[in-house]
Backbone as JSON Lines, residues from 0, in Angstrom:
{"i":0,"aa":"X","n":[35.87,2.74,25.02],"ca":[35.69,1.74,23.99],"c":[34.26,1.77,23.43]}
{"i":1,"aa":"X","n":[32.83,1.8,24.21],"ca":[31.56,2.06,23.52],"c":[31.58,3.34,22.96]}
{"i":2,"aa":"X","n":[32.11,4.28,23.39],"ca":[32.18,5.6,22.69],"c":[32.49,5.59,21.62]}
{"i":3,"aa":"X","n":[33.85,4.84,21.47],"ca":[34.58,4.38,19.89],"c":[33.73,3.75,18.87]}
{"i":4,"aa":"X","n":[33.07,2.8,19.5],"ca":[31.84,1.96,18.59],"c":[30.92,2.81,18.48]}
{"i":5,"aa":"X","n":[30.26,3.55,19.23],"ca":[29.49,4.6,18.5],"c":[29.21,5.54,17.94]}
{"i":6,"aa":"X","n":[30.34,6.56,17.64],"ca":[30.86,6.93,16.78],"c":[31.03,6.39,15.51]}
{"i":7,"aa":"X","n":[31.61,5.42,15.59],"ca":[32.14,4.53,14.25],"c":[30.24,4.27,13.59]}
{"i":8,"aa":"X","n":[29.78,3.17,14.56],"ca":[28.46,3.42,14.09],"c":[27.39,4.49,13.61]}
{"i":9,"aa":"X","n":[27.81,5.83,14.24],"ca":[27.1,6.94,13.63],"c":[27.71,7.48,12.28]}
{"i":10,"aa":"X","n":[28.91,7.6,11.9],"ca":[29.97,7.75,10.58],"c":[29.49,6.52,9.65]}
{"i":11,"aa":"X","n":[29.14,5.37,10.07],"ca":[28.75,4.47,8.94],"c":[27.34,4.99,8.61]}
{"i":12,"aa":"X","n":[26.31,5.65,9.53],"ca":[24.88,5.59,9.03],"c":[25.45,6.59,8.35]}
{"i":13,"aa":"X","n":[26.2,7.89,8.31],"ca":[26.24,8.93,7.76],"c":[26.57,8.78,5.92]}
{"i":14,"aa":"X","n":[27.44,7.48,5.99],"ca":[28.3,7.29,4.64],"c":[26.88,6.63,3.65]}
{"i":15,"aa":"X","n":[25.89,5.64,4.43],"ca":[25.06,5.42,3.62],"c":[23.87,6.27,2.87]}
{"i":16,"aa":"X","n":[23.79,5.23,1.42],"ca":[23.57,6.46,0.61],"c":[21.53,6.6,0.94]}
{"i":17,"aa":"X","n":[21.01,7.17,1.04],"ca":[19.57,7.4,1.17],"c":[19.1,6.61,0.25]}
{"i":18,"aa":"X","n":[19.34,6.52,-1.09],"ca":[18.78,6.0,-2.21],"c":[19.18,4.31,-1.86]}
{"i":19,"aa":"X","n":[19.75,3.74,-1.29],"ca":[19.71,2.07,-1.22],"c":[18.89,1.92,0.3]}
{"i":20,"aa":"X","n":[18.17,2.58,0.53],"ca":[17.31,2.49,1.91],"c":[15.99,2.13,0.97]}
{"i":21,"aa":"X","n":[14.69,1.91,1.36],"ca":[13.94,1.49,0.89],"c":[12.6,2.67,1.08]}
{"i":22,"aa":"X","n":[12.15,3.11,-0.07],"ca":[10.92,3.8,0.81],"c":[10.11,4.09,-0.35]}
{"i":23,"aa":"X","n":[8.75,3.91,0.32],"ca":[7.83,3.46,-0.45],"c":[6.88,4.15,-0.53]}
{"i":24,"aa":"X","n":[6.21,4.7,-1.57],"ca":[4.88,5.86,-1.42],"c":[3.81,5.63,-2.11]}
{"i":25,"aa":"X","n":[2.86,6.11,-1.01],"ca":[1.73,5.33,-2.26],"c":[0.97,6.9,-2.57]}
{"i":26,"aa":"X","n":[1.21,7.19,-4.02],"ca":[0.68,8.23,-4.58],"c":[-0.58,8.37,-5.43]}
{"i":27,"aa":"X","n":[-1.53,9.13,-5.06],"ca":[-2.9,9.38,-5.41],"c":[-3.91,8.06,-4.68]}
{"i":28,"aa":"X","n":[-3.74,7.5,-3.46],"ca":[-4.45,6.84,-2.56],"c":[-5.75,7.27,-3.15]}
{"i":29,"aa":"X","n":[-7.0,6.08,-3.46],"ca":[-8.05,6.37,-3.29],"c":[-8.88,5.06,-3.55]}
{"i":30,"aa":"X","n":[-10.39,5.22,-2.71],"ca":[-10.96,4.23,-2.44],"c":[-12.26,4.44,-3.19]}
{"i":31,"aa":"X","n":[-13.42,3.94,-3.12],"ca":[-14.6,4.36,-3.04],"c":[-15.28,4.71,-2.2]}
{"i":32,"aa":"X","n":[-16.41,5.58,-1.49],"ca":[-16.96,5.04,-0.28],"c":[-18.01,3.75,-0.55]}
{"i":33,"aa":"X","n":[-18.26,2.79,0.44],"ca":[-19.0,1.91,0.14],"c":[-20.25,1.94,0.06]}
{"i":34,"aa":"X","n":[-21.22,0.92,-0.51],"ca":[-22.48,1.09,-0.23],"c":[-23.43,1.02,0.93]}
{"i":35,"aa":"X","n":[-24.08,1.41,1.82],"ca":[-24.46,0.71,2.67],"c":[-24.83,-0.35,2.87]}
{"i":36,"aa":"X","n":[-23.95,-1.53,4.32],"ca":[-24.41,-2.32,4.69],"c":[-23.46,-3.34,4.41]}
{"i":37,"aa":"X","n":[-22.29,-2.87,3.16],"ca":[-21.33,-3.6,2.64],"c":[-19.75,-2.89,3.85]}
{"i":38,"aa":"X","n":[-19.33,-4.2,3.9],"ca":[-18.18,-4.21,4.67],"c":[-16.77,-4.33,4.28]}
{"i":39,"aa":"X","n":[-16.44,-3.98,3.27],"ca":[-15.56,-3.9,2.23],"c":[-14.89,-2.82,1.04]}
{"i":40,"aa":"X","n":[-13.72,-2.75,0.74],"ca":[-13.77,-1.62,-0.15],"c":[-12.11,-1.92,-0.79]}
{"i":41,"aa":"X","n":[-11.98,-1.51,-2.38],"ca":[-11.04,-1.77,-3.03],"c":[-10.26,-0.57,-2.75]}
{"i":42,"aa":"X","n":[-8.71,-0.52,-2.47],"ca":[-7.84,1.06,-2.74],"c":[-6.72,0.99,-3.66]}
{"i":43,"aa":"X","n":[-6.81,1.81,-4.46],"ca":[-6.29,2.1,-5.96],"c":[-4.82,3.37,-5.56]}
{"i":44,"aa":"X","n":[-4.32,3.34,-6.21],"ca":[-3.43,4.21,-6.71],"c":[-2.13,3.48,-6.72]}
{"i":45,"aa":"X","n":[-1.12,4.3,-7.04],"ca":[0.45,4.0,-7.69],"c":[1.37,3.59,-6.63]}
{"i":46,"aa":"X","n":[1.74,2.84,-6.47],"ca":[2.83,2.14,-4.99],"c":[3.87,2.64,-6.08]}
{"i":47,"aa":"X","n":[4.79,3.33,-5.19],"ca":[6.29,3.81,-5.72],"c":[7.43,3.36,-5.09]}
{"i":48,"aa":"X","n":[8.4,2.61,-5.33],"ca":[9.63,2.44,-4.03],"c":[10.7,3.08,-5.21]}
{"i":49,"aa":"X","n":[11.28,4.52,-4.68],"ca":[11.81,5.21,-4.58],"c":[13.53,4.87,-3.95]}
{"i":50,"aa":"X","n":[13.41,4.19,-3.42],"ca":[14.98,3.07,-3.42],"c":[15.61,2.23,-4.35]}
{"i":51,"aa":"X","n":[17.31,2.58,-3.55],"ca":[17.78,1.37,-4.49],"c":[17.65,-0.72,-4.67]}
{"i":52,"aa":"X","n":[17.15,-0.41,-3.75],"ca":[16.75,-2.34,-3.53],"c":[15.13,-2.67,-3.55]}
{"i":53,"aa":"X","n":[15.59,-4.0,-4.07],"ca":[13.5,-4.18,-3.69],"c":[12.79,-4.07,-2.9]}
{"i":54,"aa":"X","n":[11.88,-3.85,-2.77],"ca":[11.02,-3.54,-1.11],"c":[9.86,-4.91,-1.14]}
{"i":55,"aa":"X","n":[9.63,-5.71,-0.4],"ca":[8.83,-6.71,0.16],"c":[7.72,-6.25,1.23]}
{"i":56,"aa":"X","n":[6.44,-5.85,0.32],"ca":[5.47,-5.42,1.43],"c":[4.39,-6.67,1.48]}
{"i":57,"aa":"X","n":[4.72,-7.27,3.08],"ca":[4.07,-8.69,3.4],"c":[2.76,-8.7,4.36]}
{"i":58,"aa":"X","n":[2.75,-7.19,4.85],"ca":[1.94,-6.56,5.96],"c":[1.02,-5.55,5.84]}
{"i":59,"aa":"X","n":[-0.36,-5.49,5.58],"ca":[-1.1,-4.17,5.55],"c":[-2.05,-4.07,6.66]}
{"i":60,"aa":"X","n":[-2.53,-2.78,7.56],"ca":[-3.09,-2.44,8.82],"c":[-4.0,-1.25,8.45]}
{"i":61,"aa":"X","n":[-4.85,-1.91,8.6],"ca":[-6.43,-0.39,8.63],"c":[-6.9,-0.58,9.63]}
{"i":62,"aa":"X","n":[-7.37,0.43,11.15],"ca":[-7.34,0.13,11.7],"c":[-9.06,0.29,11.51]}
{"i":63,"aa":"X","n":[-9.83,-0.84,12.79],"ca":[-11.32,-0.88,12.28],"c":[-11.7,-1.9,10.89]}
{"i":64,"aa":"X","n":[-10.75,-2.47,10.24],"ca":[-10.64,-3.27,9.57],"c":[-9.73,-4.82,9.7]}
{"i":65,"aa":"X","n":[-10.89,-5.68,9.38],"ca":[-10.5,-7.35,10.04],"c":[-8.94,-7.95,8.97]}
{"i":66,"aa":"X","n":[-9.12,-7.37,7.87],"ca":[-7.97,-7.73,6.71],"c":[-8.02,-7.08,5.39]}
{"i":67,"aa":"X","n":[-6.6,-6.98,5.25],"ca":[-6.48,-6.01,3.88],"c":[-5.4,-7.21,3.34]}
{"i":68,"aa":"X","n":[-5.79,-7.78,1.98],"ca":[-5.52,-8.58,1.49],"c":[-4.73,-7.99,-0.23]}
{"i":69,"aa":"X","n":[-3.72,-8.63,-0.66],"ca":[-3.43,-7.77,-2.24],"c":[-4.03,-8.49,-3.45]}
{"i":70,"aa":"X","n":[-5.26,-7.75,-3.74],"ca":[-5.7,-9.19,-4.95],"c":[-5.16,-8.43,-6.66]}
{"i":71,"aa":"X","n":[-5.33,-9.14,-7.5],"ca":[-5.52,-8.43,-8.95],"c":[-6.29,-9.02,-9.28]}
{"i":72,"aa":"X","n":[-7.11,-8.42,-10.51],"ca":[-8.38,-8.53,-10.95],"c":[-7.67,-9.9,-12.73]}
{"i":73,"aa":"X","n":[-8.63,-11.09,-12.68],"ca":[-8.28,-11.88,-13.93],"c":[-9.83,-12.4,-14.29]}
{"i":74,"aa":"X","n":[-9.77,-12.67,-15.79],"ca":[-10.57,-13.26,-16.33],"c":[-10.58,-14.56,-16.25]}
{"i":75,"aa":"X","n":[-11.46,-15.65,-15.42],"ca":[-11.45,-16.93,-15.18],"c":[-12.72,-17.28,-16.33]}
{"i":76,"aa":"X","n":[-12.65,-18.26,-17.22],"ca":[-13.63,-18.71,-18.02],"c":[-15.15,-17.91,-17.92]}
{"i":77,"aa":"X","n":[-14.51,-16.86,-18.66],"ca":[-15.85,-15.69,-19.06],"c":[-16.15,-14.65,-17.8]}
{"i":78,"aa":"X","n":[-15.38,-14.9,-16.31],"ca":[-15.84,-14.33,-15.44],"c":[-14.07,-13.43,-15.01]}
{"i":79,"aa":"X","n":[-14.58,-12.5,-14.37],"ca":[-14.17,-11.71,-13.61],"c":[-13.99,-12.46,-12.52]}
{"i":80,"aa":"X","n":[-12.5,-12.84,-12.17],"ca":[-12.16,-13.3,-10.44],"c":[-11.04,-12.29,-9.85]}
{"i":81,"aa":"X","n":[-11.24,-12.58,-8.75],"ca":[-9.76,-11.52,-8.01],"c":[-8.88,-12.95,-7.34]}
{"i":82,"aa":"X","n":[-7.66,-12.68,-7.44],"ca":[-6.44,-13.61,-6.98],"c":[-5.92,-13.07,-6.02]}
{"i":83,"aa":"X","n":[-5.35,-13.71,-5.14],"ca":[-5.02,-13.04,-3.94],"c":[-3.36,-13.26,-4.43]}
{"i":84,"aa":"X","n":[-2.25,-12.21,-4.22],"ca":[-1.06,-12.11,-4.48],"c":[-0.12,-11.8,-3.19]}
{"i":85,"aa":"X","n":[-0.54,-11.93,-2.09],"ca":[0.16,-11.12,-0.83],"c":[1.86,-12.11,-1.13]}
{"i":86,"aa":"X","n":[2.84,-11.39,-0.47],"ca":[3.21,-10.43,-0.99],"c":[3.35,-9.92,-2.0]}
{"i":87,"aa":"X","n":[4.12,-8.41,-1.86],"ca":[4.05,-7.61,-3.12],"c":[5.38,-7.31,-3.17]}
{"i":88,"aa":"X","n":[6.58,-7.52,-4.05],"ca":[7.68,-7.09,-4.33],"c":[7.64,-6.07,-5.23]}
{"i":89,"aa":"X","n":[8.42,-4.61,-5.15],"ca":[8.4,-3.65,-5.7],"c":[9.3,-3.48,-5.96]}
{"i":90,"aa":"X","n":[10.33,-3.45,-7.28],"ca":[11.21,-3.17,-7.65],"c":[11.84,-1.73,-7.4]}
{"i":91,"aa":"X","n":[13.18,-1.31,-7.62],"ca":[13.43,0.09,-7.39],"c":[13.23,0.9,-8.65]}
{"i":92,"aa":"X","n":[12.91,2.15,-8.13],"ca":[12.34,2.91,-8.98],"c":[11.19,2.73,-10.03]}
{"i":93,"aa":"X","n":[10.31,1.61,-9.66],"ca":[9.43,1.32,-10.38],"c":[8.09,1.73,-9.69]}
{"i":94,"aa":"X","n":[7.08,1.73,-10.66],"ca":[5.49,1.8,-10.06],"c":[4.63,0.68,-9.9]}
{"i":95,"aa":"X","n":[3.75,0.36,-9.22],"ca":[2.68,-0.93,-9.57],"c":[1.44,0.07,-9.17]}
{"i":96,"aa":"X","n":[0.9,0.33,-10.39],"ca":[-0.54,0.78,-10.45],"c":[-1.34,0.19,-10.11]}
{"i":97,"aa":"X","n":[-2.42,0.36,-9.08],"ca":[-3.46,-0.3,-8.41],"c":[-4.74,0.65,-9.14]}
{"i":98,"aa":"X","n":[-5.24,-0.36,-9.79],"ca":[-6.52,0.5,-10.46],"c":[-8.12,-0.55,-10.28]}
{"i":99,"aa":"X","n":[-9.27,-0.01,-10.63],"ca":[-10.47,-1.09,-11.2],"c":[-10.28,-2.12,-11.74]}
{"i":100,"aa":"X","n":[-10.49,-3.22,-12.29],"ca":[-10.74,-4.05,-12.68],"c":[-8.88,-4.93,-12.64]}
{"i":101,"aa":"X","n":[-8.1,-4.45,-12.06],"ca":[-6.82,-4.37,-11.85],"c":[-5.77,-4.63,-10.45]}
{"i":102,"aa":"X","n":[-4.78,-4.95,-10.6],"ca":[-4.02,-5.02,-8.96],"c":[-4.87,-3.87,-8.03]}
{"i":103,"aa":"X","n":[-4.94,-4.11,-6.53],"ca":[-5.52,-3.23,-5.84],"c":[-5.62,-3.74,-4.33]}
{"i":104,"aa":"X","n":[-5.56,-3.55,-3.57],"ca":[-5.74,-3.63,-1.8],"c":[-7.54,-3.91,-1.64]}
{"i":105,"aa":"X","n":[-7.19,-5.29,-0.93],"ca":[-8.98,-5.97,-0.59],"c":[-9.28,-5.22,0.93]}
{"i":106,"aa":"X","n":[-9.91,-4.79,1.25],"ca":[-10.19,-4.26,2.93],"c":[-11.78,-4.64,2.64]}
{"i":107,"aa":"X","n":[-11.13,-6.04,4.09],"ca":[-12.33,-6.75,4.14],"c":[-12.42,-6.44,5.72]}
{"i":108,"aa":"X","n":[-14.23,-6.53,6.07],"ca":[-14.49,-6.63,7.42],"c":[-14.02,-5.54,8.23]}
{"i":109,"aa":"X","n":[-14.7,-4.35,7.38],"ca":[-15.05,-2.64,8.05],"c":[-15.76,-2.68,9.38]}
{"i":110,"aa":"X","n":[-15.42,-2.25,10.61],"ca":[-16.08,-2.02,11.48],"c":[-17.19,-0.8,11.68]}
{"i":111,"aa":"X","n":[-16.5,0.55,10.53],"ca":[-17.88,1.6,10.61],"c":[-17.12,1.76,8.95]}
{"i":112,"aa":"X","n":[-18.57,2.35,8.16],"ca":[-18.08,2.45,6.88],"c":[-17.44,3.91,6.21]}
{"i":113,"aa":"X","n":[-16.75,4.08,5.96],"ca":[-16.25,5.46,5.54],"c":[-17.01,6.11,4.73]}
{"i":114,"aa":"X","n":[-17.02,7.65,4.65],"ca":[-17.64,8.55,4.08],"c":[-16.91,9.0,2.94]}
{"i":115,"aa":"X","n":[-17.53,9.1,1.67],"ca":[-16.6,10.06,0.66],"c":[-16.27,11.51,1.87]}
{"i":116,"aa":"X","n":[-14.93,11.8,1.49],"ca":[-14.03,13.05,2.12],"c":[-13.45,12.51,3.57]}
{"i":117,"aa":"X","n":[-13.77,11.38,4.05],"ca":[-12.71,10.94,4.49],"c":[-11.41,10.26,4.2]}
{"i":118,"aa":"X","n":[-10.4,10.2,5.08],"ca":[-8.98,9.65,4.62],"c":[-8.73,8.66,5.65]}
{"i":119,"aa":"X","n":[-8.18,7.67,5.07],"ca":[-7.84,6.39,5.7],"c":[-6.39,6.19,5.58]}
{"i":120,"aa":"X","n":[-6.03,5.58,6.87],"ca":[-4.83,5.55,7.27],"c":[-4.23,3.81,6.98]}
{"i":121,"aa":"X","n":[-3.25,3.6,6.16],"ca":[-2.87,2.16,6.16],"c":[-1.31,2.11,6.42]}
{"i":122,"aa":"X","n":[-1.23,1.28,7.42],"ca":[0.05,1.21,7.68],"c":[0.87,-0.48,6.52]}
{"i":123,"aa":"X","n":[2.0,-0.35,5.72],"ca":[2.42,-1.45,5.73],"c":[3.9,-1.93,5.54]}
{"i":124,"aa":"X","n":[3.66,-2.91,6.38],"ca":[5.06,-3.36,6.64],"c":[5.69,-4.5,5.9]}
{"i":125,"aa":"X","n":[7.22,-4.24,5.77],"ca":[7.9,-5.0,4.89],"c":[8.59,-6.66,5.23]}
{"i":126,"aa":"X","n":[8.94,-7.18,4.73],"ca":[9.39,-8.44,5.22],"c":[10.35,-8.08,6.15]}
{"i":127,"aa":"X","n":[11.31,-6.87,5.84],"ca":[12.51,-6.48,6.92],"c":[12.16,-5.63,8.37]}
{"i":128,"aa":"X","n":[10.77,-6.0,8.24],"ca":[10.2,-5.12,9.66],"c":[9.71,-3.08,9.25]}
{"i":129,"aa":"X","n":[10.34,-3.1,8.09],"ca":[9.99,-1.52,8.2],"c":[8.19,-1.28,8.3]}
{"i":130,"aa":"X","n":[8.03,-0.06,8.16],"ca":[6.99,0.15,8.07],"c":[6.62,1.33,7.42]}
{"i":131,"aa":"X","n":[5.71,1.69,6.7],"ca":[5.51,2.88,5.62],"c":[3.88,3.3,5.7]}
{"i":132,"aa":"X","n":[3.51,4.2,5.75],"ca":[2.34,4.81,6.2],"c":[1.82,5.56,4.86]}
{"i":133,"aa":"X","n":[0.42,5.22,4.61],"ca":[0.21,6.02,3.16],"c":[-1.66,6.21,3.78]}
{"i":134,"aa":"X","n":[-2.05,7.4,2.9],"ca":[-3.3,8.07,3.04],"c":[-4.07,7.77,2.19]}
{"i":135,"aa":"X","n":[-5.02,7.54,2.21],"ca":[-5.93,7.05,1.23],"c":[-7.25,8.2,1.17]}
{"i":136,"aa":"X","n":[-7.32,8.53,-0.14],"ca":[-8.63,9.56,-0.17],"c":[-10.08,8.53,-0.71]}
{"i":137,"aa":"X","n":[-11.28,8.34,0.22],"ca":[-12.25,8.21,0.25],"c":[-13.69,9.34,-1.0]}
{"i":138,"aa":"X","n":[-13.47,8.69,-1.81],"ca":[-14.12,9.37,-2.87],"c":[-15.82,8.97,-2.88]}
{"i":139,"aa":"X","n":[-17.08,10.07,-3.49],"ca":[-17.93,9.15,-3.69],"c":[-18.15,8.03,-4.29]}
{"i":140,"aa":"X","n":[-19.18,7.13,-4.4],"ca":[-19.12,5.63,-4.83],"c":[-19.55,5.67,-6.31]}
{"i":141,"aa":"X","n":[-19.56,6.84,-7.14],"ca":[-19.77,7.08,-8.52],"c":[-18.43,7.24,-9.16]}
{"i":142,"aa":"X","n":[-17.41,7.41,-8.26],"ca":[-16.13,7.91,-8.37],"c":[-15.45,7.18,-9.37]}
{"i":143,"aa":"X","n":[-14.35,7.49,-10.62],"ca":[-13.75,6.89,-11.31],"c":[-12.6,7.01,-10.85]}
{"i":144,"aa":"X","n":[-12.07,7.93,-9.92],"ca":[-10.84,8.15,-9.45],"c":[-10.21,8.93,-10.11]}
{"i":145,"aa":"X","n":[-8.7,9.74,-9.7],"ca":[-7.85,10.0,-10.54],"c":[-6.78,8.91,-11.64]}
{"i":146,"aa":"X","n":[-6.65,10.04,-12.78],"ca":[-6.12,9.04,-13.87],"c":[-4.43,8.53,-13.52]}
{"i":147,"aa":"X","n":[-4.15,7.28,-12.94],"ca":[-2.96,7.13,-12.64],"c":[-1.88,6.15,-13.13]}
{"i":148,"aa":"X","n":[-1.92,6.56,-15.01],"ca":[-1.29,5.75,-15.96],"c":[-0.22,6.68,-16.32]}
């Protein structure tokens, strides 16, 4: 009888389609390196969910880092403020460009500061427990980044 159920359970993962699973990529990762002495740093590039359902990312992990927060960049009466937006719902097959002055990942409270040509590891997880792993390229701090419109 468990044999029967697991079987049956392995024939159902088989029938589901890949594309209504959720998965999420974050393409052209990149940061600045910081200035010295500053404990902080913005990361830019294109979040992709490549699935058929929405993806809910409620969780981000750098490790050596106290919090990675999702802000976007708005004009408050003549000034430049950042808003904090955690979570982030990603529609399917859509992009949310993380750029300068724009949506982007806060990593606050660096324990050692990264070097341009290093890569940083962020893990983040979804409201449904998954978890999705993306690389981040560490550029110098003159850096405009790659163009990701």
């Amino acid at each position: 009888m468990l044999f029967r159920a697991w079987i049956s359970g392995l024939m159902l993962l088989c029938f589901i389609s890949p594309s209504t699973l959720g998965e999420v990529r974050l393409v052209d990762g990149w940061t600045r390196s910081p200035a010295p002495g500053v404990d902080r740093l913005a990361i830019y590039g294109r979040l992709v969910n490549e699935g058929g359902a929405p993806v809910v990312l409620s969780r981000w992990v750098l490790a050596g880092a106290a919090m990675i927060m999702f802000h976007e960049t708005v004009m408050v009466a003549g000034q430049m403020r950042m808003r904090h937006l955690d979570p982030i719902e990603l529609s399917p097959l859509k992009d949310l460009v993380m750029q300068p002055q724009g949506p982007h990942l806060m990593v606050v409270g660096l324990e050692t500061l990264p070097k341009a040509g290093d890569t940083l590891t962020i893990d983040a997880t979804t409201s449904l427990g998954e978890t999705f792993t993306f690389l981040v390229q560490v550029q110098p701090i003159t850096s405009l980044g790659p163009k990701l419109n």
